[in-house]
C-alpha positions as CSV (number, residue, x, y, z in Angstrom):
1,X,334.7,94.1,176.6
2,X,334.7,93.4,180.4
3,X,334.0,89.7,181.4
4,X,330.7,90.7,183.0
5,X,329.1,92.2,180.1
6,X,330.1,89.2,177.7
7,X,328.5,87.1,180.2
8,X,325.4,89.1,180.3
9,X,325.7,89.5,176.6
10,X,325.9,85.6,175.9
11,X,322.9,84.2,178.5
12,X,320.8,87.4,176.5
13,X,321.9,86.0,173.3
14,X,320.9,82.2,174.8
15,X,317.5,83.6,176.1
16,X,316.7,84.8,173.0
17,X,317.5,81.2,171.1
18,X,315.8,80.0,173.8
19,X,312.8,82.0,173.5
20,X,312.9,81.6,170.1
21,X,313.0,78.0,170.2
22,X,310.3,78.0,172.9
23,X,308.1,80.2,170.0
24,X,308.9,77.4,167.6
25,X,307.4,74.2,169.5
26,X,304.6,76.3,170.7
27,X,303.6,76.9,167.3
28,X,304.2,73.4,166.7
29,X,302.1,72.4,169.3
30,X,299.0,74.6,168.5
31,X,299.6,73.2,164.6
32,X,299.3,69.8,166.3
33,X,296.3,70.4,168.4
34,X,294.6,71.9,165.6
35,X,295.4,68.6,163.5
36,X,294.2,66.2,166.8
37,X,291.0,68.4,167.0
38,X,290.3,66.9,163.1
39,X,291.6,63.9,163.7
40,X,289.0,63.7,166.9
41,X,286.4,65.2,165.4
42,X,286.9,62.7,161.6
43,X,287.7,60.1,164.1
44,X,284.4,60.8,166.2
45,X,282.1,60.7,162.8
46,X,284.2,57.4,161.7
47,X,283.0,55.6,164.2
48,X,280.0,56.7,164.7
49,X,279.2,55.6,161.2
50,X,280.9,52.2,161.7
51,X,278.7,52.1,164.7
52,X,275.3,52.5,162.8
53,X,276.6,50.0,160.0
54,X,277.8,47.3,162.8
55,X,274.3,47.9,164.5
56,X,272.3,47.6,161.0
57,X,274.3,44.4,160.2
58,X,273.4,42.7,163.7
59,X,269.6,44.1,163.0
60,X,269.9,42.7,159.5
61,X,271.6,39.3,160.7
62,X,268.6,38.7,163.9
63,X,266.0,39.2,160.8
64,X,267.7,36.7,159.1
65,X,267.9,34.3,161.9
66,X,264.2,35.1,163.1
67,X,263.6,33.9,159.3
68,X,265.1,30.9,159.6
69,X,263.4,30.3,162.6
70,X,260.1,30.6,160.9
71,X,261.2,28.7,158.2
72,X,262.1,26.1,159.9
73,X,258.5,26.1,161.9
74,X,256.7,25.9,158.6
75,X,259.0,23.2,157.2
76,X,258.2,21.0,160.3
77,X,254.2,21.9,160.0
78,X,254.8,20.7,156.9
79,X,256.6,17.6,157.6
80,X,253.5,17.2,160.3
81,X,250.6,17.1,157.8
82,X,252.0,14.7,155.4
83,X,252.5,12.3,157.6
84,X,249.1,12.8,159.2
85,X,247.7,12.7,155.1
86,X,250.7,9.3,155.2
87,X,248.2,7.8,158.0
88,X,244.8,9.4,157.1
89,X,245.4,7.5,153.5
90,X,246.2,4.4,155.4
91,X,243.6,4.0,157.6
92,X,241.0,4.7,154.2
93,X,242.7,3.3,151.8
94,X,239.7,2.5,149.7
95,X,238.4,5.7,150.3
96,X,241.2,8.5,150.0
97,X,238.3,11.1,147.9
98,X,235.7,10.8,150.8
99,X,238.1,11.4,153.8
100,X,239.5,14.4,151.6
101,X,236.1,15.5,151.9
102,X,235.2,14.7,155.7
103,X,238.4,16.4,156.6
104,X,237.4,19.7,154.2
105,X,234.3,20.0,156.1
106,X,235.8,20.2,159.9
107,X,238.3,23.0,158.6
108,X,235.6,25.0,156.5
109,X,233.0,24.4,158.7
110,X,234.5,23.8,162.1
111,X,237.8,25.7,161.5
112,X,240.3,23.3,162.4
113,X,243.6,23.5,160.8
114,X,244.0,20.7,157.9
115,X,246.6,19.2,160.3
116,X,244.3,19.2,163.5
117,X,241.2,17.8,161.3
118,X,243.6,15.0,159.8
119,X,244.9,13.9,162.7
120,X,241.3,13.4,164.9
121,X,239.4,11.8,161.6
122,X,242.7,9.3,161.4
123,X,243.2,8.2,165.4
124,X,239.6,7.6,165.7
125,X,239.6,5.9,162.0
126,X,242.5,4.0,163.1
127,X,240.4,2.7,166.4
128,X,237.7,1.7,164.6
129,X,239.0,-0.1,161.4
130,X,241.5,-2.0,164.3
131,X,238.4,-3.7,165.5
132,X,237.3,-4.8,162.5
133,X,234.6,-2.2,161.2
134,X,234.8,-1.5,157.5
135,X,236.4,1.8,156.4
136,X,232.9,3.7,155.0
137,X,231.5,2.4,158.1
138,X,234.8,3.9,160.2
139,X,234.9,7.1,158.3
140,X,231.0,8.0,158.7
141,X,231.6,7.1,162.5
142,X,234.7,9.6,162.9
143,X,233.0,12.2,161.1
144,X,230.2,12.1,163.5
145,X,232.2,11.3,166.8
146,X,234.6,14.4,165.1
147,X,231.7,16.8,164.3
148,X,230.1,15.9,168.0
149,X,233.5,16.8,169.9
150,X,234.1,20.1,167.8
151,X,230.4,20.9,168.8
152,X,230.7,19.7,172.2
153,X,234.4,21.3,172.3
154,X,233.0,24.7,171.6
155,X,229.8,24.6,173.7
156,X,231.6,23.7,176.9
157,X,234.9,25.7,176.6
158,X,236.5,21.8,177.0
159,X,239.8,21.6,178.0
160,X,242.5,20.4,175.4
161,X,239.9,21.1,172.7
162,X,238.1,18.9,169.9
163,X,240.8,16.6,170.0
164,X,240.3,15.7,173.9
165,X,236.7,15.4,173.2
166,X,237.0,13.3,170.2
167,X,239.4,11.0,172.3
168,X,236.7,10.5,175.1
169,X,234.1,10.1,172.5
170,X,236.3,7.2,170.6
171,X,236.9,5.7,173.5
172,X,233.3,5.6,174.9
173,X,232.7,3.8,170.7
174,X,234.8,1.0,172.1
175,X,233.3,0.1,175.6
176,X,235.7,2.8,177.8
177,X,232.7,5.4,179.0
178,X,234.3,6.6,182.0
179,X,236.0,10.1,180.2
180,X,232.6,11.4,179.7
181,X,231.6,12.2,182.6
182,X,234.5,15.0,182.4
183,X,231.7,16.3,179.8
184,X,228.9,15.9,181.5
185,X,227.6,12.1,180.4
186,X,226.9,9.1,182.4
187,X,226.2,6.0,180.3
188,X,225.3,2.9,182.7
189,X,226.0,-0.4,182.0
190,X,222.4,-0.9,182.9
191,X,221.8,1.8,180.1
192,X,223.6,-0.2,177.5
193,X,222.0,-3.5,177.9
194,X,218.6,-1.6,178.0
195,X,219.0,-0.3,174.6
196,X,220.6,-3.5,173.0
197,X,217.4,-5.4,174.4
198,X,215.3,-2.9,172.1
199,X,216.9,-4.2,169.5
């Protein structure tokens, strides 16, 4: 066989390996693009789903906090009102059963919170047995000064409430008139000696 033809003969017979080798990773590489398209597509799903479950666990976890947070609100009202009870027992210690029952009638009828209701019936209690004046005396005092500045709260849209009122009103009990007039009262010392002569 001439040289030429073996030649020939051999880069056909190397063509054709090639070729056939060529075949051979193509196939491979359509077998592996078919296995990344499930991979991809498992893949996508996966973490989709891993996803939702981390976005449900941080949408679990803020609803546990938001809890806590509450919790730890009502814990500290709580705290609050027993040591306003702590001082309204104090200042009426003889009388624990009637300020129960001064304090139940400003939240039914007034509706003040137990804490809000405890805490104006004990500060202007507190004033008034510090001077001296006996606790039935104090306690029918700060349910009328407490009544009045719920009324007075209400009728005039008063600013910081019942309790501002109530402190005026206290206040004005013990010789310091001057935070009335924010309510719309003028007493004159003229006024007080007046009426104390009538007596």
């Amino acid at each position: 066989m001439p040289r030429d033809k073996k030649i020939i003969f051999s880069l056909d017979a190397e063509n054709s390996r090639l070729k056939k080798k060529l075949d051979e990773v193509n196939q491979k590489l359509d077998q592996s693009k078919k296995k990344t398209g499930r991979f991809k597509a498992t893949w996508s799903k996966s973490w989709a789903a891993i996803a939702a479950s981390v976005g449900a666990a941080v949408l679990a976890l803020k609803s546990f906090l938001a809890g806590l947070s509450h919790l730890d609100k009502a814990v500290d009202k709580a705290s609050d009102l027993t040591e306003a009870n702590n001082k309204l027992f104090t200042v009426f210690s003889k009388m624990k059963p009637e300020a129960e029952s001064v304090r139940d009638l400003l939240v039914d009828t007034y509706k003040q919170s137990s804490l809000h209701a405890t805490n104006l019936l004990s500060a202007t209690g507190d004033i008034l047995t510090g001077f001296g004046i006996e606790q039935d005396l104090a306690l029918e005092l700060s349910k009328q000064v407490n009544v009045l500045a719920a009324d007075t709260a209400s009728f005039s849209n008063a600013q910081g409430g019942a309790e501002a009122v109530s402190a005026a009103l206290t206040k004005a009990l013990i010789g310091e008139r001057e935070s009335l007039k924010t309510y719309g009262v003028a007493i004159l010392d003229a006024d007080v000696k007046n009426r104390l002569l009538e007596k």
